[in-house]
PDB file of N, CA, C and O in Angstrom:
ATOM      1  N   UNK A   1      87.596 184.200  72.830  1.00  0.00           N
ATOM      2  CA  UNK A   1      87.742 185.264  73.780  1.00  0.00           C
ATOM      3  C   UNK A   1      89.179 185.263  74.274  1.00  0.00           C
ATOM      4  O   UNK A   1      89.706 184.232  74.693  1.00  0.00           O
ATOM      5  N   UNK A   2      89.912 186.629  74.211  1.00  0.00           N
ATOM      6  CA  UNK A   2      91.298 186.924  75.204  1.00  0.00           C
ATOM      7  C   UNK A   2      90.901 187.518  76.223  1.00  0.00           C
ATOM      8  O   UNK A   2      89.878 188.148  76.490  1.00  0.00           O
ATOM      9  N   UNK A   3      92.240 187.134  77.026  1.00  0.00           N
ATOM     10  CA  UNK A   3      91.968 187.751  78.487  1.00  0.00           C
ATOM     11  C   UNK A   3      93.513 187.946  78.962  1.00  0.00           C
ATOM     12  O   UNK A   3      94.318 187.073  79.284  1.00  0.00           O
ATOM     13  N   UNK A   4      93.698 189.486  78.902  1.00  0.00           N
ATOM     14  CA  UNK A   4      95.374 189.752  79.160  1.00  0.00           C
ATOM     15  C   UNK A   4      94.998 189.543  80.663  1.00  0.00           C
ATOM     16  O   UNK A   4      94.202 190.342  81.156  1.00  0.00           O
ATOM     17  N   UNK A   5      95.547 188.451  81.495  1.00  0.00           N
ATOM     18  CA  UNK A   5      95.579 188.321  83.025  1.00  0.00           C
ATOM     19  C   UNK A   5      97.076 188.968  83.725  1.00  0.00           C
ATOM     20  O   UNK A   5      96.977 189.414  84.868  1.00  0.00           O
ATOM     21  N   UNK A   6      98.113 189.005  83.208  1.00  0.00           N
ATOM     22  CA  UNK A   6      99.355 189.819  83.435  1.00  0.00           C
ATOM     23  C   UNK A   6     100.508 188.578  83.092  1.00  0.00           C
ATOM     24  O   UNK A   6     100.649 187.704  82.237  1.00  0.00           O
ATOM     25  N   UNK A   7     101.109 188.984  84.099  1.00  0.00           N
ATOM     26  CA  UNK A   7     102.312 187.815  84.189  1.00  0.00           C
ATOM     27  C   UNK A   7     102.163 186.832  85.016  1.00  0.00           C
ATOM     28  O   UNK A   7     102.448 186.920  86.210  1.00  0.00           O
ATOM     29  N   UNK A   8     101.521 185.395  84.244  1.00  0.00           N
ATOM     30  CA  UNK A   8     101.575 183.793  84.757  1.00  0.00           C
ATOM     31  C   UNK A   8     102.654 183.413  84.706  1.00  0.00           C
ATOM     32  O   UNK A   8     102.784 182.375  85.356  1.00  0.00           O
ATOM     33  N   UNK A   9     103.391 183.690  84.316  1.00  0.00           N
ATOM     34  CA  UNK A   9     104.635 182.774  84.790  1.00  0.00           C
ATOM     35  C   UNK A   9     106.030 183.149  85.032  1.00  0.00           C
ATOM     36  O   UNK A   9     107.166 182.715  84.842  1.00  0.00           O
ATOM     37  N   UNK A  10     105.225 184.477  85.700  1.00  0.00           N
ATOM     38  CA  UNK A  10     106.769 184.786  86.633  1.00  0.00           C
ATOM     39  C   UNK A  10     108.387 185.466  85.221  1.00  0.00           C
ATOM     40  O   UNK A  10     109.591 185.439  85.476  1.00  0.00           O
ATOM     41  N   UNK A  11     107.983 185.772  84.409  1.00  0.00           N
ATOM     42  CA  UNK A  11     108.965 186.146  83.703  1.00  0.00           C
ATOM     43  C   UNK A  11     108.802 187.674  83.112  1.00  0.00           C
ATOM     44  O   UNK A  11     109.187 188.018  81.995  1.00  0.00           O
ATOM     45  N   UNK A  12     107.989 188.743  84.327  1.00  0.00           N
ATOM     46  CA  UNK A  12     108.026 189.651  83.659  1.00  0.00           C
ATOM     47  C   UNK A  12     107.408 190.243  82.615  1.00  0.00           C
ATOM     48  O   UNK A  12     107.703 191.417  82.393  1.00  0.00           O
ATOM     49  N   UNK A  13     106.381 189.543  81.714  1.00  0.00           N
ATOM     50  CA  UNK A  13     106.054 189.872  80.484  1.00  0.00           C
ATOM     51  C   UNK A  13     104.439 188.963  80.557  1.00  0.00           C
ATOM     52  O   UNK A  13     104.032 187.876  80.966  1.00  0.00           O
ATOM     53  N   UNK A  14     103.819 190.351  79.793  1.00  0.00           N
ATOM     54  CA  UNK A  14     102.512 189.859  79.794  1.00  0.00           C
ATOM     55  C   UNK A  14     102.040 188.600  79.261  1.00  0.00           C
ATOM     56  O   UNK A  14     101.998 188.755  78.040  1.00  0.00           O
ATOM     57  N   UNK A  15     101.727 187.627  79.511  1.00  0.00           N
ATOM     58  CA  UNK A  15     100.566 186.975  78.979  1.00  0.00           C
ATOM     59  C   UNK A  15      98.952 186.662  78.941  1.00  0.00           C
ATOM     60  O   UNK A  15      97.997 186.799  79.705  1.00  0.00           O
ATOM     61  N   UNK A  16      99.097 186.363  78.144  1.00  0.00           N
ATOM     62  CA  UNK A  16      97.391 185.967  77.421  1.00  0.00           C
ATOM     63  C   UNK A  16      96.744 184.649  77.558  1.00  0.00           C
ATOM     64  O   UNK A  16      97.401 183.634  77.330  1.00  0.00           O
ATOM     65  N   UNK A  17      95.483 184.583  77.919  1.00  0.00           N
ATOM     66  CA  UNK A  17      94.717 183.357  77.717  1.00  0.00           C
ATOM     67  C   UNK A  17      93.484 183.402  76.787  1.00  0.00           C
ATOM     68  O   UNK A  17      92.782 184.411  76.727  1.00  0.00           O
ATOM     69  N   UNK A  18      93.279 182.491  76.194  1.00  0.00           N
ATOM     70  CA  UNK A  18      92.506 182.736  75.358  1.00  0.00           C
ATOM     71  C   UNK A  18      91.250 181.371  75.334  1.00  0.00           C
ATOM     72  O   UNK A  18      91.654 180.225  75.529  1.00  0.00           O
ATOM     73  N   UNK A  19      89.804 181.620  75.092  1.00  0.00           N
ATOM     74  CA  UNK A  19      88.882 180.571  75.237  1.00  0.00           C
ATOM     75  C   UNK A  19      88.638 180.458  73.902  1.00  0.00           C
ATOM     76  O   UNK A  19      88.449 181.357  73.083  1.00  0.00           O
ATOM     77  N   UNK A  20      88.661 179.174  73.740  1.00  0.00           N
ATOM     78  CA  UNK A  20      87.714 178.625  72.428  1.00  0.00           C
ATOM     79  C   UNK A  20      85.806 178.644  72.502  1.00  0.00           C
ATOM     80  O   UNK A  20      85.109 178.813  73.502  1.00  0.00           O
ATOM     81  N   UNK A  21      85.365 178.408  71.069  1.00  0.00           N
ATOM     82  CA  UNK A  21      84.002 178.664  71.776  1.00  0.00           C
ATOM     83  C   UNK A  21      83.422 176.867  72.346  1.00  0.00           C
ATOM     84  O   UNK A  21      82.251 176.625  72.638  1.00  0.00           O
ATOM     85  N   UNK A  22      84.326 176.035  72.381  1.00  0.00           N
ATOM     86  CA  UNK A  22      84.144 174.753  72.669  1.00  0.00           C
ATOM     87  C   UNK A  22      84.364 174.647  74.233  1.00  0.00           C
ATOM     88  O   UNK A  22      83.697 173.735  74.721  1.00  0.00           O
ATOM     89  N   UNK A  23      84.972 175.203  74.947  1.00  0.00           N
ATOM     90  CA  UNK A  23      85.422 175.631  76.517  1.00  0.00           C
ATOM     91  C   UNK A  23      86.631 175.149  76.906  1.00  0.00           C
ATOM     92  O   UNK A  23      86.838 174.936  78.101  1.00  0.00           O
ATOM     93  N   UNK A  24      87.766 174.869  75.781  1.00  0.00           N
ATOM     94  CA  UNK A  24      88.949 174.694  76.231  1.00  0.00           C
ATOM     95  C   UNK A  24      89.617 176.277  76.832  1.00  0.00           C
ATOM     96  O   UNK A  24      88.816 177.207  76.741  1.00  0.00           O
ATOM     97  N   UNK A  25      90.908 176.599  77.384  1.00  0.00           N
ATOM     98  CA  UNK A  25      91.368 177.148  77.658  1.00  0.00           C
ATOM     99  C   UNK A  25      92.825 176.731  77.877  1.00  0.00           C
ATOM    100  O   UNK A  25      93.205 175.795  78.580  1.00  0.00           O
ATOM    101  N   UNK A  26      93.871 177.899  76.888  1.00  0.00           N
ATOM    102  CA  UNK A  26      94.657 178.021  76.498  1.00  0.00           C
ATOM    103  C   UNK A  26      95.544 179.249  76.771  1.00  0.00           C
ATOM    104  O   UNK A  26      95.154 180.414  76.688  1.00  0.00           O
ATOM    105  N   UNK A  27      97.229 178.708  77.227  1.00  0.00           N
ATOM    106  CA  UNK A  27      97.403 180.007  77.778  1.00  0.00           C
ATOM    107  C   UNK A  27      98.986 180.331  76.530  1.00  0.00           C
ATOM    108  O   UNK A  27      99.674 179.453  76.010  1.00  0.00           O
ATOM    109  N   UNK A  28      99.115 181.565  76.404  1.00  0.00           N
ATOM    110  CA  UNK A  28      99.783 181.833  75.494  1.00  0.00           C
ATOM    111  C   UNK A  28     100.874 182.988  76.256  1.00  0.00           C
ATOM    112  O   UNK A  28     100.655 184.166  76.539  1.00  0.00           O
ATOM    113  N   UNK A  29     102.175 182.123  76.472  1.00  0.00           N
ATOM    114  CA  UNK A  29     103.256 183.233  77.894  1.00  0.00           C
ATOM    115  C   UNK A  29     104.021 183.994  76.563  1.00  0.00           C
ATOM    116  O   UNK A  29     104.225 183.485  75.461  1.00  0.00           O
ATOM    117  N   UNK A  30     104.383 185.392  77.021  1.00  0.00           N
ATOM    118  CA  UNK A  30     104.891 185.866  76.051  1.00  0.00           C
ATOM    119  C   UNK A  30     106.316 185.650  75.919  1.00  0.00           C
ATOM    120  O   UNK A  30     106.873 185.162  76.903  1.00  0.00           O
ATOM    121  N   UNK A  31     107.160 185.968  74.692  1.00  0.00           N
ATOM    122  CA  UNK A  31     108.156 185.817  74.316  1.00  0.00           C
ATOM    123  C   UNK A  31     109.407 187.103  74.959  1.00  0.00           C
ATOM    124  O   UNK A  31     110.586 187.163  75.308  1.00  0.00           O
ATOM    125  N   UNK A  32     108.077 188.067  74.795  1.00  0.00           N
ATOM    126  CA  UNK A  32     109.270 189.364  74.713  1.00  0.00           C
ATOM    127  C   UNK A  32     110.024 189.900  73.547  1.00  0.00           C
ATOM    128  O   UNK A  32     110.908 190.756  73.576  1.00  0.00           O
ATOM    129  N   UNK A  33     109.580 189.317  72.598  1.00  0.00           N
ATOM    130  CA  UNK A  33     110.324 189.949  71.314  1.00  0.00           C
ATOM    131  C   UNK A  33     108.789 190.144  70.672  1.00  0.00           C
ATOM    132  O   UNK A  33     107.700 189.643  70.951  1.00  0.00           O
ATOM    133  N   UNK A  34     109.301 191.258  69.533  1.00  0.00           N
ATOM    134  CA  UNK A  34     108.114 191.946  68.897  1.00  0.00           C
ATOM    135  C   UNK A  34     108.409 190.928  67.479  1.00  0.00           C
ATOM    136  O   UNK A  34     109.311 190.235  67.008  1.00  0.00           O
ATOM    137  N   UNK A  35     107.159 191.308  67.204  1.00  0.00           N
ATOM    138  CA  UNK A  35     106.915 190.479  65.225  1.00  0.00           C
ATOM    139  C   UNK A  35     105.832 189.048  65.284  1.00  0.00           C
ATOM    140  O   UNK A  35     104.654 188.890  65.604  1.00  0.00           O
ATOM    141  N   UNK A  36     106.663 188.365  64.912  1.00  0.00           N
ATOM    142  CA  UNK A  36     105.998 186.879  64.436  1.00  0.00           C
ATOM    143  C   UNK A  36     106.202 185.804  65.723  1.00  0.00           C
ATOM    144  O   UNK A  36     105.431 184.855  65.868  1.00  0.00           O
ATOM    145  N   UNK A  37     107.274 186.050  66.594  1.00  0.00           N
ATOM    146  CA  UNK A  37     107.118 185.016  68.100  1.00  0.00           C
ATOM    147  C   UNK A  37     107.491 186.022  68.916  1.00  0.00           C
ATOM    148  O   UNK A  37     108.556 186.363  69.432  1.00  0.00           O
ATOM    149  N   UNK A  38     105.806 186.632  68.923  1.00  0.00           N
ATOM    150  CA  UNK A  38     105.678 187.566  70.312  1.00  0.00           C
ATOM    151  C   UNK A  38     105.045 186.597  70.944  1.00  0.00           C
ATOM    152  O   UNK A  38     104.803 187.118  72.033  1.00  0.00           O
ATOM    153  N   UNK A  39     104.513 185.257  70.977  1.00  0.00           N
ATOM    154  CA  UNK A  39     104.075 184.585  72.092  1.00  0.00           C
ATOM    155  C   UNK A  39     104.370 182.910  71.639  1.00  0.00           C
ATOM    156  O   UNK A  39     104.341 182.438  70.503  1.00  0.00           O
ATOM    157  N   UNK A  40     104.651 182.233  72.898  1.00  0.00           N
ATOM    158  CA  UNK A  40     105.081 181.178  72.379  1.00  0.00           C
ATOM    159  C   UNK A  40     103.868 179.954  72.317  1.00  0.00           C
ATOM    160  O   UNK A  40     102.824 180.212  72.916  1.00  0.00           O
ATOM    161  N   UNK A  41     103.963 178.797  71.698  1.00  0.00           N
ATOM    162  CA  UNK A  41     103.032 178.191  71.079  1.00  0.00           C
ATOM    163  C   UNK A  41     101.795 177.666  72.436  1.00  0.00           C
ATOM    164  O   UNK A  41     102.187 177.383  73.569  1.00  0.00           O
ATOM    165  N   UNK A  42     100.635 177.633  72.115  1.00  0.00           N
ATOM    166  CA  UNK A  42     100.026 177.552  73.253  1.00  0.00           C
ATOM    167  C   UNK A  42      99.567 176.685  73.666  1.00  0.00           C
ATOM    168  O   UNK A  42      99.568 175.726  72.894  1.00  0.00           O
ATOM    169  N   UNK A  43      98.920 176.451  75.038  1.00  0.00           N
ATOM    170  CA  UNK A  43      99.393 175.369  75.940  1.00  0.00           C
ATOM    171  C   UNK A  43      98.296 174.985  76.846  1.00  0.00           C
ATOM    172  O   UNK A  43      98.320 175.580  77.923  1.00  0.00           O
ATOM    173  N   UNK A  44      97.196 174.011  76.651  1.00  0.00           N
ATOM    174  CA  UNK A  44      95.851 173.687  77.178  1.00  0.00           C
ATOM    175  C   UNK A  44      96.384 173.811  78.367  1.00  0.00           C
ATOM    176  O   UNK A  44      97.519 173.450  78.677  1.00  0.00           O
ATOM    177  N   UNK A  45      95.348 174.474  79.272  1.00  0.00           N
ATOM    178  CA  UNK A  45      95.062 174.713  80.824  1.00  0.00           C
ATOM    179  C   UNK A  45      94.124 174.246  81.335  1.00  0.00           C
ATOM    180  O   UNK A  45      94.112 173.940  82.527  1.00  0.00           O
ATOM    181  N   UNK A  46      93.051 174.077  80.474  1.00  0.00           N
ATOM    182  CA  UNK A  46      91.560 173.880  81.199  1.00  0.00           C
ATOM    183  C   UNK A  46      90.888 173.696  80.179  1.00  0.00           C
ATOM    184  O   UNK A  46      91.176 174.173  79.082  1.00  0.00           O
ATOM    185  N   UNK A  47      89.765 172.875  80.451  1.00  0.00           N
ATOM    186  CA  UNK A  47      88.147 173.027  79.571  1.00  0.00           C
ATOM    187  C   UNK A  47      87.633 173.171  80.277  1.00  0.00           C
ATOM    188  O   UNK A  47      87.976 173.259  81.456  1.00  0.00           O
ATOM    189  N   UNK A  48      86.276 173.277  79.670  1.00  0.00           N
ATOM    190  CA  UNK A  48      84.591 173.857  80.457  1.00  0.00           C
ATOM    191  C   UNK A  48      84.660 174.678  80.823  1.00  0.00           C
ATOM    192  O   UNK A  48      84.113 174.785  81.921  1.00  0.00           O
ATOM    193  N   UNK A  49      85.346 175.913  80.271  1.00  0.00           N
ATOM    194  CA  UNK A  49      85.033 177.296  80.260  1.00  0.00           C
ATOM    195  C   UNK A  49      84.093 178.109  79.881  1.00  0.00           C
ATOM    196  O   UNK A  49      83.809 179.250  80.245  1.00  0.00           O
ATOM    197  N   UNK A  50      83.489 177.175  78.857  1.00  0.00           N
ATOM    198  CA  UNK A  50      82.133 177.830  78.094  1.00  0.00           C
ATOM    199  C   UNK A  50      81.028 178.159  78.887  1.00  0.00           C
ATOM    200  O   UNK A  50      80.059 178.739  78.397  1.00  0.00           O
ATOM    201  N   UNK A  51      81.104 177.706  80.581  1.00  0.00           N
ATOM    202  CA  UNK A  51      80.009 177.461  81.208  1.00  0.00           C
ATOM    203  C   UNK A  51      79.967 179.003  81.574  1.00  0.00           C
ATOM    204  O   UNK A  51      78.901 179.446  82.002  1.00  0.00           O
ATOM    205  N   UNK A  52      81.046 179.841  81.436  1.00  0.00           N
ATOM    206  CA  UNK A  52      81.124 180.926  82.013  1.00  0.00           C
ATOM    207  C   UNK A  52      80.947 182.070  80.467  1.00  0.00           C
ATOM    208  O   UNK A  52      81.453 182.032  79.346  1.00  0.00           O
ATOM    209  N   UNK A  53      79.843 183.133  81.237  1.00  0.00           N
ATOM    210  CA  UNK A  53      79.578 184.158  79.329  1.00  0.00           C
ATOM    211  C   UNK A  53      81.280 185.126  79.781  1.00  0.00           C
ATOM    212  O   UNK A  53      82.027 184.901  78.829  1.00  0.00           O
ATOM    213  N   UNK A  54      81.688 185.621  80.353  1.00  0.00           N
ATOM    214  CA  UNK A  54      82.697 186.604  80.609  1.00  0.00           C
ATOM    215  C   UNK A  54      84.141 186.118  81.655  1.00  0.00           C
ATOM    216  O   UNK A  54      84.015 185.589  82.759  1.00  0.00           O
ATOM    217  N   UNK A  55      85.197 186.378  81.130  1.00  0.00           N
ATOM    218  CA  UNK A  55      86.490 185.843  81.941  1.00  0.00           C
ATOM    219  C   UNK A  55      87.023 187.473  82.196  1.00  0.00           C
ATOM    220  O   UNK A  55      87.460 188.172  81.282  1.00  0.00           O
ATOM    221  N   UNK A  56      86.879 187.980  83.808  1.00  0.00           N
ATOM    222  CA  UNK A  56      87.614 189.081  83.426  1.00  0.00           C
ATOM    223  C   UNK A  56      88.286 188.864  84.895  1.00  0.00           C
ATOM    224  O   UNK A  56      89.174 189.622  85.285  1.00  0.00           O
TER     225      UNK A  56
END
C-alpha cells in the first residue's frame, strides 16, 4: 500500500510512504527530479502497520 502524505521533510516536494504486507513501514522523500531517482532510497519508519486495513 502507498500513501502520498505530502511533504515529511520539509523540502517542498511530495513524499510517499509505503506498507509492506508484513507491517513494516517505509518512507520514500522525493528527489525532485523526474525519471529513474524521482525518490530516494527508502528508509524504515515503523512496523506493525498491518494491524491497520487503510492508511489515509
Amino acid at each position: 500500500m502507498l500513501v502520498v502524505p505530502g511533504d515529511i521533510d520539509g523540502d517542498s516536494k511530495g513524499d510517499v510512504l509505503g506498507r509492506l504486507p508484513n507491517g513494516d513501514l517505509y518512507l520514500y522523500t522525493s528527489t525532485g527530479n523526474a525519471g529513474t531517482a524521482t525518490f530516494t532510497a527508502r528508509v524504515k519508519v515503523g512496523s506493525g502497520w498491518n494491524i491497520y486495513k487503510n492508511m489515509i
